[in-house]
C-alpha positions in Angstrom: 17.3 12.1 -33.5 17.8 15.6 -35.0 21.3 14.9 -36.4 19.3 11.6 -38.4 16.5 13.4 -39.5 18.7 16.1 -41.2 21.2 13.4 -42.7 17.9 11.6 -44.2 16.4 15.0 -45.5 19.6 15.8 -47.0 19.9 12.3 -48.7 16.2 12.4 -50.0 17.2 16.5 -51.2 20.4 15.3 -52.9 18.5 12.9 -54.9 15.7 15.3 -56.1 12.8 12.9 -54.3 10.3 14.2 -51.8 10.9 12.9 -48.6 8.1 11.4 -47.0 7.7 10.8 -43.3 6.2 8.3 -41.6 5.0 7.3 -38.0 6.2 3.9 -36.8 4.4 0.6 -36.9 4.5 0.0 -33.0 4.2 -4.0 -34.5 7.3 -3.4 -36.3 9.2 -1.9 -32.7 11.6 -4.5 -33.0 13.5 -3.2 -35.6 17.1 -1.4 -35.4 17.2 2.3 -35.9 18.4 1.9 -39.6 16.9 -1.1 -40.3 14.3 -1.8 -44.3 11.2 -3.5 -43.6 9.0 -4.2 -46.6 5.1 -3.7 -45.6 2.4 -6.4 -46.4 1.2 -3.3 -48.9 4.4 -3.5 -50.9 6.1 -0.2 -49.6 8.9 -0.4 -48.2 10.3 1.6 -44.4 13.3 2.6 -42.5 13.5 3.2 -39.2 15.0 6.7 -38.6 14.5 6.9 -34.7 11.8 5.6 -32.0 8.6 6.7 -33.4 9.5 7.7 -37.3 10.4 6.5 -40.0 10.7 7.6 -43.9 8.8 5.9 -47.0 11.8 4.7 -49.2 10.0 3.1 -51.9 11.1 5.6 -54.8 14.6 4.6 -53.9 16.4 2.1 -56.0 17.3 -0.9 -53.8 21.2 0.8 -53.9 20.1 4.4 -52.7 18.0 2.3 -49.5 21.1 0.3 -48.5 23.1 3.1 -48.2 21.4 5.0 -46.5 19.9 2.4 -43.9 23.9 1.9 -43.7 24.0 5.7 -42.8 21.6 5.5 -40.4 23.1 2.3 -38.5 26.2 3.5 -38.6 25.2 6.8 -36.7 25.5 6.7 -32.7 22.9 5.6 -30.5 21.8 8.2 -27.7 19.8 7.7 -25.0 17.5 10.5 -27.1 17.2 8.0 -29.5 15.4 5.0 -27.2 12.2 5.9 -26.0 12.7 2.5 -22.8 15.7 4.6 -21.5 13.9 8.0 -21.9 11.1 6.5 -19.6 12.8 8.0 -16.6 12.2 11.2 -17.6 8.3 10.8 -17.4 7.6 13.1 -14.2 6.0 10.9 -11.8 2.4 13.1 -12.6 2.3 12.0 -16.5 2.8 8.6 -15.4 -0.2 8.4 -12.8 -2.3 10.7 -15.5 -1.8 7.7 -17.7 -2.8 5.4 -15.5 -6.0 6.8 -14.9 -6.5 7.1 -18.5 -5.6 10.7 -19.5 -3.4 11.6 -22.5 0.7 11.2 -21.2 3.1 12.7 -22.5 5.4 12.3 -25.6 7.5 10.4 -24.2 5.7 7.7 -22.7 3.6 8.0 -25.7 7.0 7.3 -27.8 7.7 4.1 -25.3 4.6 2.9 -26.1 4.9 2.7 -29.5 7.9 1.2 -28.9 6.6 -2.2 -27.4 4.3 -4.6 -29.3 1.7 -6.4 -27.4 0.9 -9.5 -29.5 -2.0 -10.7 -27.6 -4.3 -9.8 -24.3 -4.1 -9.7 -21.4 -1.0 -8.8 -21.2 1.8 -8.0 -18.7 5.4 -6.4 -19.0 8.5 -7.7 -16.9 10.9 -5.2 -16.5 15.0 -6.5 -15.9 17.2 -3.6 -14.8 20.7 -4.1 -14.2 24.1 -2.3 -13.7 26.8 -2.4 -16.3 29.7 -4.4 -16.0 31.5 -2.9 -19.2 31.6 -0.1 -21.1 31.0 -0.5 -24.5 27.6 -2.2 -26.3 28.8 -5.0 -27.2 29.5 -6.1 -23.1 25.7 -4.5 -22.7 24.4 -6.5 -25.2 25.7 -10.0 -24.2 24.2 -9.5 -20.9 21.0 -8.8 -22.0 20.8 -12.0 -24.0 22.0 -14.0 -20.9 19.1 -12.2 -18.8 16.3 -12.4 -21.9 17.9 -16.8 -22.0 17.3 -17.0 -17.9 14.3 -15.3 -17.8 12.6 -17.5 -20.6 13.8 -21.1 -18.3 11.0 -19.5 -15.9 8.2 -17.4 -17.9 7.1 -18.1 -21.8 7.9 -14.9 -23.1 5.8 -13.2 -26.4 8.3 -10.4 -27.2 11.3 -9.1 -25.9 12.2 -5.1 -25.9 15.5 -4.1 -25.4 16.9 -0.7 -24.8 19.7 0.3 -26.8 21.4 2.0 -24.7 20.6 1.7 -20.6 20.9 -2.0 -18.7 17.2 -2.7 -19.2 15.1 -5.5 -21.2 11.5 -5.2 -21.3 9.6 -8.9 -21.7 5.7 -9.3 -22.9 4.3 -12.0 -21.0 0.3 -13.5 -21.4 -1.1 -12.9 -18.1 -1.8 -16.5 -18.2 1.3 -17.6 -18.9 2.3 -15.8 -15.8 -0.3 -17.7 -13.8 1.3 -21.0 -15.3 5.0 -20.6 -14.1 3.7 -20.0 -10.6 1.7 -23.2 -10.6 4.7 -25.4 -12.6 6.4 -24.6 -9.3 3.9 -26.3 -7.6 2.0 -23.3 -5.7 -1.8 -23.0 -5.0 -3.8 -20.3 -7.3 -2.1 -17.7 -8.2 -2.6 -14.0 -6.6 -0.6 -10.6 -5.9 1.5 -12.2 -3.3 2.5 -15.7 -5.3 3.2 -13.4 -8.3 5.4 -10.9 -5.7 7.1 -14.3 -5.1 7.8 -15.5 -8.7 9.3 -12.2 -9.6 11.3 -12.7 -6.3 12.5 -15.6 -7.8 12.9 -14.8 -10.8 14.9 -12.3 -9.8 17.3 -14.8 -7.5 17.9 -16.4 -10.6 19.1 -14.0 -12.5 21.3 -12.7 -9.8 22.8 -16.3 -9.3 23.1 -17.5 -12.4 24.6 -14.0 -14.2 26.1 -12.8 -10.9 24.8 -9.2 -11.3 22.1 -7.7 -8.9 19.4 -7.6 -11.2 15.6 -5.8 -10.2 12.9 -7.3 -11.6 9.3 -5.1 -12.0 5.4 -6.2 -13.6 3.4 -3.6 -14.3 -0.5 -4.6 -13.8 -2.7 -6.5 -16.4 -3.5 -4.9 -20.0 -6.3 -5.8 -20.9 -6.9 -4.1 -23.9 -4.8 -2.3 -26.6 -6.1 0.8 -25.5 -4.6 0.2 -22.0 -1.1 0.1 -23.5 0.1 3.2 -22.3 -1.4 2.5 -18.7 0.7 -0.5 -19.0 3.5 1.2 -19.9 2.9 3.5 -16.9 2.9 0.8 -14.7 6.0 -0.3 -15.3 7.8 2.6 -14.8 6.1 3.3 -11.8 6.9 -0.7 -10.4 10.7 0.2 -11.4 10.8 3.8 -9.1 9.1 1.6 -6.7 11.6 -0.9 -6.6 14.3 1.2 -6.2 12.0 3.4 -3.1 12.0 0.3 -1.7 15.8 -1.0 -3.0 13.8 -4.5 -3.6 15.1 -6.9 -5.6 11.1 -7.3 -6.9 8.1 -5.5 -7.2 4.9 -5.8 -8.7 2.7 -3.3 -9.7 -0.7 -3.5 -7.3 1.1 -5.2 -4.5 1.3 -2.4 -1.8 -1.4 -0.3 -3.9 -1.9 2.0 -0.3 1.8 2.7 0.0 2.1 3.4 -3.8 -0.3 5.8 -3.8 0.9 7.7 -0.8 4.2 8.3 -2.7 2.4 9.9 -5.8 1.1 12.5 -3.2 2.4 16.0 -4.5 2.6 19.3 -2.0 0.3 20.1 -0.3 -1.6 16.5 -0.3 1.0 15.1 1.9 1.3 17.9 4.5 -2.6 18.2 4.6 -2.5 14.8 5.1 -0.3 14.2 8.1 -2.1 17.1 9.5 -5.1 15.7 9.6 -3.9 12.7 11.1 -2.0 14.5 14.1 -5.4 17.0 13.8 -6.3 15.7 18.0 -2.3 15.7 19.0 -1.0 18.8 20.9 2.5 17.1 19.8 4.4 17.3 16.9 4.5 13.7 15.2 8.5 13.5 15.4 7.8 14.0 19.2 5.4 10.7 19.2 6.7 7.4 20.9 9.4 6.1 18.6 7.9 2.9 16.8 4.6 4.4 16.2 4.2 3.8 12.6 6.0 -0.2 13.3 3.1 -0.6 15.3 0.6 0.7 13.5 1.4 -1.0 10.2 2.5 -4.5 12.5 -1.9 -3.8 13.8 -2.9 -3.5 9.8 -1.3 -6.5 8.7 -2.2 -8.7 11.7 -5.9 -7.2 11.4 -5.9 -6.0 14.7 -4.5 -8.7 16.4 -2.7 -7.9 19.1 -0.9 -11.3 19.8 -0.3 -11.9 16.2 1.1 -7.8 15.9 3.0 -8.4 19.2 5.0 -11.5 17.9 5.5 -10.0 14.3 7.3 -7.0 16.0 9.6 -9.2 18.6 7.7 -7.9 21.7 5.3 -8.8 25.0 1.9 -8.4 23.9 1.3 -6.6 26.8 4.4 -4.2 26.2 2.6 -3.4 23.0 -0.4 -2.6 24.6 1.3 -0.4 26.9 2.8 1.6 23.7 -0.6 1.6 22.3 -1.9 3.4 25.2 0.7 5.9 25.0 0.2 6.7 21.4 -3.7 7.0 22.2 -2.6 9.9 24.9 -0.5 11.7 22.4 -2.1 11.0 19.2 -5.9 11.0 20.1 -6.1 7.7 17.9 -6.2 4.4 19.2 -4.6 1.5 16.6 -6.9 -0.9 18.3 -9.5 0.2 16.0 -9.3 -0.1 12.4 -9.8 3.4 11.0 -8.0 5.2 13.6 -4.9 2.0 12.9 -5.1 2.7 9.4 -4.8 6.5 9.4 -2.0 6.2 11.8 -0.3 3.6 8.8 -1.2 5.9 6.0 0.8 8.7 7.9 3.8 6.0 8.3 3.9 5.4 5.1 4.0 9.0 3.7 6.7 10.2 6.2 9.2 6.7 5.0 7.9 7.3 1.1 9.0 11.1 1.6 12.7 10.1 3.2 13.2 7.6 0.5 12.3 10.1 -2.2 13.9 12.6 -0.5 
């Protein structure tokens, strides 16, 4: 961005005009770095990087194409796009956003990157490996994944990074709602949308042969809640990829996501207080404890229903339970003690995948 800025003051300095800078329309984010765009209030832009842009009006139409041919004809770096720079959001600006609070510049600049033309909204993220080097290779693919993505969801906007495998699609929250029931599902809810982005991403690994993750943040409802959205998506991708899912949704293990934003100490307290009764270590407990305990949560205590989810004697479980309850001091027969021993599960496997 620097090496642009500097060409573009230069230009405006060689010319004897003031040079006057301008932050980008985030409704004009799909134009190309180097790109004119004549405003409704006659002036007329160009794009000089993410989130800038310079007033060219005083130029003569001459002076602006050259130097929008300039621009263009400079190289792209990932600097330059604000989707690709989204990875380096620490995983503590991107929760602060989602609760609201002021993130950082550069999710800020990603934001402004993506219009939202109506509400509510959500984003569909499509990451996928290269298969060539140059742009040209990138680009083709993303048009094959924006074409296979729009057979399945009605699509507002499409964002494209310019220079990492990744296309960002706008959908109306209710358009999302109508794709699952054109497939001829019930009401839509966390798990049927898990299952459309599941099959959305089948498709495009099928039909463009490349293994493709699809991610949804959670609803926007407002334009205010942009940068949450943005936030949500970028925390759905990192979760995919914790997981190495081929889907995710934002909000669709909410406990489990949350355990993995822990930051030192939260997460040793934590398991602390969950082995707090145990004069045992926890990687001296019965191997299987956390299966168990998470098989108890989803079966709501069910002990049959637990016992045939994990491939076992219901009465072979109970057994393990019981020796969990001598070294643990909880019992996963009851909900709060089976739901603590889950939470603690969940942190130790979120830590080794981070790790």
């Amino acid at each position: 961005m620097e090496r642009r800025v500097e060409l573009v003051s230069r230009f405006f300095d060689a010319l004897g005009t003031a040079c006057r800078w301008v932050t980008w329309d985030a409704s004009l984010s799909s134009a190309e770095i180097g790109a004119l765009v004549q405003r409704a209030d006659g002036a007329c832009w160009l794009r000089v990087a993410g989130d800038l842009g310079v007033d060219v009006t005083p130029l003569g139409p001459r002076e602006r194409e050259f130097l929008a041919w300039a621009l263009s004809a400079q190289p792209v770096t990932e600097e330059d796009d604000p989707l690709a720079q989204l990875r380096a959001c620490s995983w503590r600006d991107l929760v602060a956003a989602l609760a609201g609070r002021d993130g950082c510049a550069t999710l800020r600049r990603a934001t402004a990157s993506i219009s939202i033309p109506a509400f509510p909204a959500q984003l569909v993220a499509i990451d996928w490996p290269t298969r060539g080097k140059g742009p040209v290779d990138q680009g083709e693919s993303a048009e094959m994944m924006k074409k296979i993505a729009e057979a399945y969801l009605e699509v507002e906007a499409w964002h494209l990074s310019q220079t990492a495998p990744l296309a960002v699609a706008v959908v109306h929250t209710r358009a999302l709602r109508d794709a699952w029931l054109s497939l001829g599902h019930a009401e839509m809810d966390v798990r049927g949308l898990s299952m459309l982005a599941g099959q959305l991403a089948n498709a495009l690994r099928s039909e463009a042969l490349v293994d493709a993750r699809v991610a949804i943040s959670g609803v926007i409802r407002r334009p205010e809640d942009a940068a949450a959205g943005v936030a949500m998506l970028e925390l759905a991708r990192r979760e995919a990829q914790r997981r190495n899912a081929d889907a995710v949704v934002f909000g669709d293990d909410p406990v489990r996501m949350a355990l993995a934003w822990l930051e030192e100490p939260a997460r040793t307290a934590l398991l602390r207080s969950v082995a707090a009764l145990s004069a045992m270590d926890q990687s001296d407990w019965p191997e299987g404890w956390a299966e168990w305990a998470e098989a108890l949560v989803r079966c709501n205590l069910n002990i049959s229903e637990a016992a045939r989810s994990l491939y076992m004697h219901r009465n072979t479980l109970l057994a393990r339970i019981e020796k969990l309850r001598e070294v643990s001091g909880l019992d996963a027969r009851r909900a709060a003690d089976a739901f603590a021993l889950f939470a603690a599960g969940a942190l130790i496997r979120s830590q080794t995948a981070l790790d």
